[in-house]
C-alpha positions as CSV (number, residue, x, y, z in Angstrom):
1,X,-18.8,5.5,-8.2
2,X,-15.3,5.1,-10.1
3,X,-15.1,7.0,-13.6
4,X,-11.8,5.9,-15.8
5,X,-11.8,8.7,-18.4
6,X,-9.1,7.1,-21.4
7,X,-8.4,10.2,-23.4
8,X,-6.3,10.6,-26.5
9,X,-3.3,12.9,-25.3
10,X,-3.9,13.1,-21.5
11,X,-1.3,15.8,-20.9
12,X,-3.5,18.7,-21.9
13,X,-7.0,16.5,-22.6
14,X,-7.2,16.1,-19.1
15,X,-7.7,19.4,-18.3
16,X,-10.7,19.6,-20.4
17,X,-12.0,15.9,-20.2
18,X,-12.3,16.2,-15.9
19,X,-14.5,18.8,-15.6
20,X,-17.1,18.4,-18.1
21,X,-17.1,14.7,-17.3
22,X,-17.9,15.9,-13.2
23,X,-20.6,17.8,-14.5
24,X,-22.0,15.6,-16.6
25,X,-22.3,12.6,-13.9
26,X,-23.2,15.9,-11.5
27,X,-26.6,16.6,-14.2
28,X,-27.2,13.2,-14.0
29,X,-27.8,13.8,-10.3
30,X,-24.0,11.1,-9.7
31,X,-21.0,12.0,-7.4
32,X,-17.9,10.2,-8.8
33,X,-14.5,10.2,-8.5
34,X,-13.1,10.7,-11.8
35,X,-9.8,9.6,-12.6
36,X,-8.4,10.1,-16.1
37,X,-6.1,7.9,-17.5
38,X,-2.3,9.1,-17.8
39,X,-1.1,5.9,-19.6
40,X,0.1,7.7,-22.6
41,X,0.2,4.6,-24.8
42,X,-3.8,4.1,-24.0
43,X,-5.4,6.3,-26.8
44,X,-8.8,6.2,-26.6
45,X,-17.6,30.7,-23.6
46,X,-20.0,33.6,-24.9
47,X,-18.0,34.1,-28.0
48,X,-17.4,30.8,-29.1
49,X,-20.9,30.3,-29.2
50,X,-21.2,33.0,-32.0
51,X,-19.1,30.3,-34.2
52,X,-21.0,28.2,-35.9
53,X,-21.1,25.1,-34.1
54,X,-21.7,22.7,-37.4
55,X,-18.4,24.6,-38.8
56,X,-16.2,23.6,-35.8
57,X,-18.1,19.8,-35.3
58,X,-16.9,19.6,-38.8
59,X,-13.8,20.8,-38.6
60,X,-10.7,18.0,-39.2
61,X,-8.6,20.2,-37.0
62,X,-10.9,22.4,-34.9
63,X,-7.7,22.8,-32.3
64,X,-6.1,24.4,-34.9
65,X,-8.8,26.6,-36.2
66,X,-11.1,27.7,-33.4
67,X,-9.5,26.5,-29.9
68,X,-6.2,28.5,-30.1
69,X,-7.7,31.5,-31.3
70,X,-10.2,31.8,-28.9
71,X,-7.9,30.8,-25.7
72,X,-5.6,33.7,-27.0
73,X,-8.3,35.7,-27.2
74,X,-9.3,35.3,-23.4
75,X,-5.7,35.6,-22.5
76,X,-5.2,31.6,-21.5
77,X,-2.9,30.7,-24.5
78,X,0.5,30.8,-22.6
79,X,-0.8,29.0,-19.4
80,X,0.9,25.3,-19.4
81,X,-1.8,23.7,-21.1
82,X,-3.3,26.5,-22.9
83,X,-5.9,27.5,-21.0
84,X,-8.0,24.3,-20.8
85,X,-8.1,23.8,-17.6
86,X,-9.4,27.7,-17.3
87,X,-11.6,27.4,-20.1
88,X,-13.1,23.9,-19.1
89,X,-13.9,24.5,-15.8
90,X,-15.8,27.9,-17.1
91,X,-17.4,25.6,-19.8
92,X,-18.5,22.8,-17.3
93,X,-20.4,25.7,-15.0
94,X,-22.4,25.8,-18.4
95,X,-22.7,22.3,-18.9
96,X,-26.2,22.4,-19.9
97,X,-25.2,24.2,-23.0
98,X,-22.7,21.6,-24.1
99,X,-25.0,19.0,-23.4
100,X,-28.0,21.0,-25.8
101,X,-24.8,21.5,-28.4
102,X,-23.3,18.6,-28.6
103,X,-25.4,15.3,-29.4
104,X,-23.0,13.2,-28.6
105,X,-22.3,14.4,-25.0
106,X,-25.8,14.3,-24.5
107,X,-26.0,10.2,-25.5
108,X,-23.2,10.2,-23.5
109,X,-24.9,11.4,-20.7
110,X,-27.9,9.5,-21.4
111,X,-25.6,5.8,-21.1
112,X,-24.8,6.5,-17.4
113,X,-27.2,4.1,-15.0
């Protein structure tokens, strides 16, 4: 299987969007090559936890608010793309807890044949 991810700003979105989107087909038991888009005009974690997650769901800028404060906390802030790549790949070892937190990853999920 072929995955297409299209996100919004690929240069650092990728670094989150390809591991969580592994583990995701991975839960739903699915080995894929995932590919994500880099056509720029296409537009498409312990202590975070302790946030509330309705807060940062709700957030207009949640980058701006809880993201770069907690990848400078865990020391990721100055890598190249701020630590998503670190901090996704620790998140997508935990994918069952993004998939409990986040509704819409979870009906994500639940569209894949």
């Amino acid at each position: 299987m072929n995955v297409l991810v299209i996100p919004e700003d690929f240069v650092k979105d990728q670094c989150i969007l390809k591991p969580i989107i592994v583990a995701m087909l991975k839960a739903r038991g699915k080995i894929a090559k995932v590919i994500v888009c880099q056509n720029p005009r296409l537009r498409g974690i312990d202590q975070a936890l302790n946030w509330a997650w309705t807060d940062i769901r709700a957030e207009v800028h949640p980058k701006e608010i809880y993201f770069r404060s907690f990848a400078k906390q865990r020391g990721t802030l100055n890598e190249w793309d701020e630590g998503r790549k670190t901090l996704a790949e620790e998140a997508a070892r935990q994918y069952h807890r993004i998939r409990q937190l986040c509704e819409e990853v979870a009906d994500l999920e639940s569209r894949i044949p």
